[in-house]
C-alpha positions as CSV (number, residue, x, y, z in Angstrom):
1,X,0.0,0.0,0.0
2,X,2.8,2.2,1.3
3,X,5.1,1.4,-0.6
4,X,4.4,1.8,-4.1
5,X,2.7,5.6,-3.2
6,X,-0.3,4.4,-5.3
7,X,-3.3,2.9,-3.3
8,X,-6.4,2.0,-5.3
9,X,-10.4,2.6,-4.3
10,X,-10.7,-0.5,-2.7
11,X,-7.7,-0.2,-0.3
12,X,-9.1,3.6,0.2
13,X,-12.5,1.8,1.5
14,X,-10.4,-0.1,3.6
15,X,-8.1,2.7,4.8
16,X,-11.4,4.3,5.4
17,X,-12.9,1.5,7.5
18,X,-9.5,1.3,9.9
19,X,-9.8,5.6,10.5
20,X,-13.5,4.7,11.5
21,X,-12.1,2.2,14.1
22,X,-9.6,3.6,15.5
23,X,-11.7,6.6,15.8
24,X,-14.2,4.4,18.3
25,X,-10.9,3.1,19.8
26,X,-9.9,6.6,20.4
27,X,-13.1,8.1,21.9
28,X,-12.8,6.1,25.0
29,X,-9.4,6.5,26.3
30,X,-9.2,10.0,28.4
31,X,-6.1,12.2,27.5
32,X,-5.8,10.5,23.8
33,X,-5.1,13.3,21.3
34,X,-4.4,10.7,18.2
35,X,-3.9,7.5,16.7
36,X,-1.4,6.5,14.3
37,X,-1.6,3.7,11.9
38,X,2.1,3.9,9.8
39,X,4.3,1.3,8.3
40,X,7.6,0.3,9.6
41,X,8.9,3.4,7.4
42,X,7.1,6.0,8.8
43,X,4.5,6.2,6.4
44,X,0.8,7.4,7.4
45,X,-1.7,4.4,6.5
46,X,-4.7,5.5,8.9
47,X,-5.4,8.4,12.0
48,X,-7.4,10.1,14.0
49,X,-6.6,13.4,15.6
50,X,-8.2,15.4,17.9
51,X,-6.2,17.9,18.1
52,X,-3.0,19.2,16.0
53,X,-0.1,17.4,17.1
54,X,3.4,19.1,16.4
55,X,5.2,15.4,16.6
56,X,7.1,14.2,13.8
57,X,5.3,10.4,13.9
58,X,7.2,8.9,10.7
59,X,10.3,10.0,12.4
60,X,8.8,8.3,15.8
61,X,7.9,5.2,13.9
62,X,11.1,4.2,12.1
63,X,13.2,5.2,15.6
64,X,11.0,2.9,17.4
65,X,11.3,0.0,14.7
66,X,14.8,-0.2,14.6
67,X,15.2,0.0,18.5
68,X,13.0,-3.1,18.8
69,X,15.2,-4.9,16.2
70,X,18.6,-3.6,17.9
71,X,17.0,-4.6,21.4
72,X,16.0,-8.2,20.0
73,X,19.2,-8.4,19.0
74,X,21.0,-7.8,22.3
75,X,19.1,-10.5,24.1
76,X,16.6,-8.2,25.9
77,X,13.7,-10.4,23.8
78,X,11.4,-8.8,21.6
79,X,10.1,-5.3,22.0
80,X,6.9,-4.9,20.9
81,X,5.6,-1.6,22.9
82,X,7.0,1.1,24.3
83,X,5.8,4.5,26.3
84,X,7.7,7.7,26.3
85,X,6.9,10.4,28.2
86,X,8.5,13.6,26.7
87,X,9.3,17.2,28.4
88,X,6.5,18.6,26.1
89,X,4.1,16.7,27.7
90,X,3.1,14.5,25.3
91,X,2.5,10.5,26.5
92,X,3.2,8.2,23.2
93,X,2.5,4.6,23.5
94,X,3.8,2.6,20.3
95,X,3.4,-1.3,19.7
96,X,4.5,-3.0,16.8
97,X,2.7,-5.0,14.6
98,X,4.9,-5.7,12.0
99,X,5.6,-4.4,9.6
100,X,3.1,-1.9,10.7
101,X,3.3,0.5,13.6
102,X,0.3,2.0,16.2
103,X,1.3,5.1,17.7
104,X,-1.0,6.5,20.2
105,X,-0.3,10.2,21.2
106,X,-2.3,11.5,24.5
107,X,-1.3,14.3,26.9
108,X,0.8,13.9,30.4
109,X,-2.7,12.4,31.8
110,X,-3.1,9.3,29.0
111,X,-4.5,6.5,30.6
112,X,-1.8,4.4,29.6
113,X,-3.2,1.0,31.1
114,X,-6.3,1.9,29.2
115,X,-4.4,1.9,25.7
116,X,-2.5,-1.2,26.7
117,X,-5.7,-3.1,27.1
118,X,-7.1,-2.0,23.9
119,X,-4.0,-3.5,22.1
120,X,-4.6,-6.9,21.9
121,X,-7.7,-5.8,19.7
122,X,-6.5,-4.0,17.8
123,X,-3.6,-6.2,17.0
124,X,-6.3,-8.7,15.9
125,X,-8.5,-6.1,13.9
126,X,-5.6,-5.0,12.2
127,X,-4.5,-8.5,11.1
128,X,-5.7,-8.3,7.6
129,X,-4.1,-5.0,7.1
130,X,-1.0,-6.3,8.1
131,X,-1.0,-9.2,5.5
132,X,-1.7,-6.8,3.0
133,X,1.0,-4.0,3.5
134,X,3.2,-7.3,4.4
135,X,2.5,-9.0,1.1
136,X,3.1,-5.4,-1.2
137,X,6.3,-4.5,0.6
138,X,7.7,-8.5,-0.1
139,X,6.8,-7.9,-3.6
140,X,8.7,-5.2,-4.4
C-alpha cells in the first residue's frame, strides 16, 4: 500500500474503514489526542486526531522499529511496545505489529493501562491489514 505511493479505491474503503475504528478506539481513552496507523517506514496508513499534534510520527515510527530490532538483537527479547513520556508533555504509547506500527499520542494524563488493554484488539483487527501492507512490501 505504502510502498508503491499508489493505493487503489478498494484499499481507500479499507483505509477508510480502519480511521473509523480507530476513531471508536480513540473516543474512550481520556487524555488521547491521536492515533497512528504507519508502516515500519514512517509512512501514514490511517489516523485520528483530535487535536493538531506538532510530533514528527514517521520519524517516531522508524526510531521505534529499529530500537526493537537492535534490542531483539541484544538478548533483551522482543520489544513490541514502548511508552515515552517527553518534556512537552506529550504521552506516546507505540506497539509493533509488523511491519506496521500503532502510535498513540495522548497528553501527560493518558490513561496508559487503558491503551495497553485495547492492544490486543486491535492487534487482531488490524491483522488483515497487516498481511496486506506485508504482502506489497515482499513484492517489491
Amino acid at each position: 500500500v505504502a510502498s508503491t505511493g499508489r493505493v487503489n479505491l478498494a484499499q481507500m474503503s479499507v483505509l477508510d474503514s480502519v480511521e473509523g475504528y480507530l476513531k471508536n478506539v480513540a473516543e474512550g481513552i481520556s487524555g488521547l489526542k491521536a492515533v497512528y496507523l504507519s508502516d515500519r517506514d514512517g509512512i501514514t496508513l490511517a489516523k485520528t486526531t483530535t487535536a493538531d499534534s506538532k510530533l514528527d510520527i514517521s520519524k517516531l515510527c522508524v526510531v521505534f522499529s529499529s530500537a526493537s530490532e537492535q534490542a531483539s538483537k541484544l538478548s533483551l527479547g522482543i520489544s513490541s511496545t514502548i511508552v515515552t513520556f517527553s518534556d512537552e508533555g506529550f504521552t506516546i504509547v507505540q506497539s509493533i505489529l509488523a511491519p506496521l506500527v500503532i502510535t498513540f499520542v495522548g497528553t501527560g494524563d493518558l490513561n496508559v493501562g487503558l491503551v495497553q488493554k485495547q492492544l490486543p484488539g486491535l492487534r487482531d483487527s488490524l491483522d488483515g491489514v497487516r498481511e496486506k501492507v506485508e504482502s506489497v512490501i515482499s513484492s517489491t
